[in-house]
NULOKE-371123 format. One line per 5 residues: their letters; for each residue x, y, z of C-alpha. Coordinates in steps of 0.001 Angstrom, whole numbers, plus 500000, padded with zeros to 6 digits. Layout:
N
A) X:Y:Z; ... .
***
This chain:
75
XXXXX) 079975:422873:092807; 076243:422899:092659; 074385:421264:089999; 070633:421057:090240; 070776:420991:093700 .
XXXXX) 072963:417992:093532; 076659:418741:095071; 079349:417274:092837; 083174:417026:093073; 085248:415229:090382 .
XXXXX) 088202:413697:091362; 090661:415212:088043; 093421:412465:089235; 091138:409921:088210; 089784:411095:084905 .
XXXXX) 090752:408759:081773; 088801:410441:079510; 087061:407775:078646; 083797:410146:077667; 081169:407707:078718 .
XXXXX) 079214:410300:080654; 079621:412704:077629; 077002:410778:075268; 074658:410487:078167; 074544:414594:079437 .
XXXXX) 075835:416683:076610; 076117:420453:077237; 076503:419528:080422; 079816:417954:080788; 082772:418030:078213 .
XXXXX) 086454:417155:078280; 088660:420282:078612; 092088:420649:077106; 093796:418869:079250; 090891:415879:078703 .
XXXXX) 089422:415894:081996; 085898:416098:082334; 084226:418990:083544; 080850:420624:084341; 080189:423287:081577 .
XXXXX) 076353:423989:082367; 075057:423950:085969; 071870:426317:085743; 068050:423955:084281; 070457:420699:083999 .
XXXXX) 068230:417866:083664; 068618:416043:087061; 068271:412213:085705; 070441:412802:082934; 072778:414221:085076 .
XXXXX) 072843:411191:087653; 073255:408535:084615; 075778:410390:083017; 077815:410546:086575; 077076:407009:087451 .
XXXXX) 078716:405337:084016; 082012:406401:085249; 084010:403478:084895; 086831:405017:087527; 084007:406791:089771 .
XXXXX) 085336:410067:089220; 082036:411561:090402; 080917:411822:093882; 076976:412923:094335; 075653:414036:097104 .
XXXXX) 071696:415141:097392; 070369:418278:099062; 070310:416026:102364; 073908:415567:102046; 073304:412006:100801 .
XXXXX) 075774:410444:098816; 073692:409044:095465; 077109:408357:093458; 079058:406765:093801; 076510:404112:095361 .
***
């Protein structure tokens, strides 16, 4: 998926639900049902926000890639 120009994939296996990106990009990620995060807004996301909240994944469930193709997370 797209966010912000940013391409993300989230590795569900890995998800604890630990929620430390939650605090950091609300309305932008959330835990579903099932507890694994997820991307619930993808259109005027605050870039930076975004990023942090990806990077403070304790199990790097977020990989990052930049418009170049890049990889910014994990790093």
């Amino acid at each position: 998926m797209v966010v912000s120009g940013l391409t993300v994939q989230i590795d569900r296996s890995k998800c604890a639900g630990f929620k430390d990106c939650l605090g950091i990009a609300p309305g932008i990620l959330d835990l579903g049902d099932d507890g694994i995060v997820r991307v619930i807004e993808t259109e005027g996301v605050d870039r930076e926000a975004f990023l942090e909240a990806c990077s403070v994944c304790p199990v790097d469930v977020f990989v990052v890639l930049d418009e170049k193709g890049r990889q910014l997370i994990p790093r």
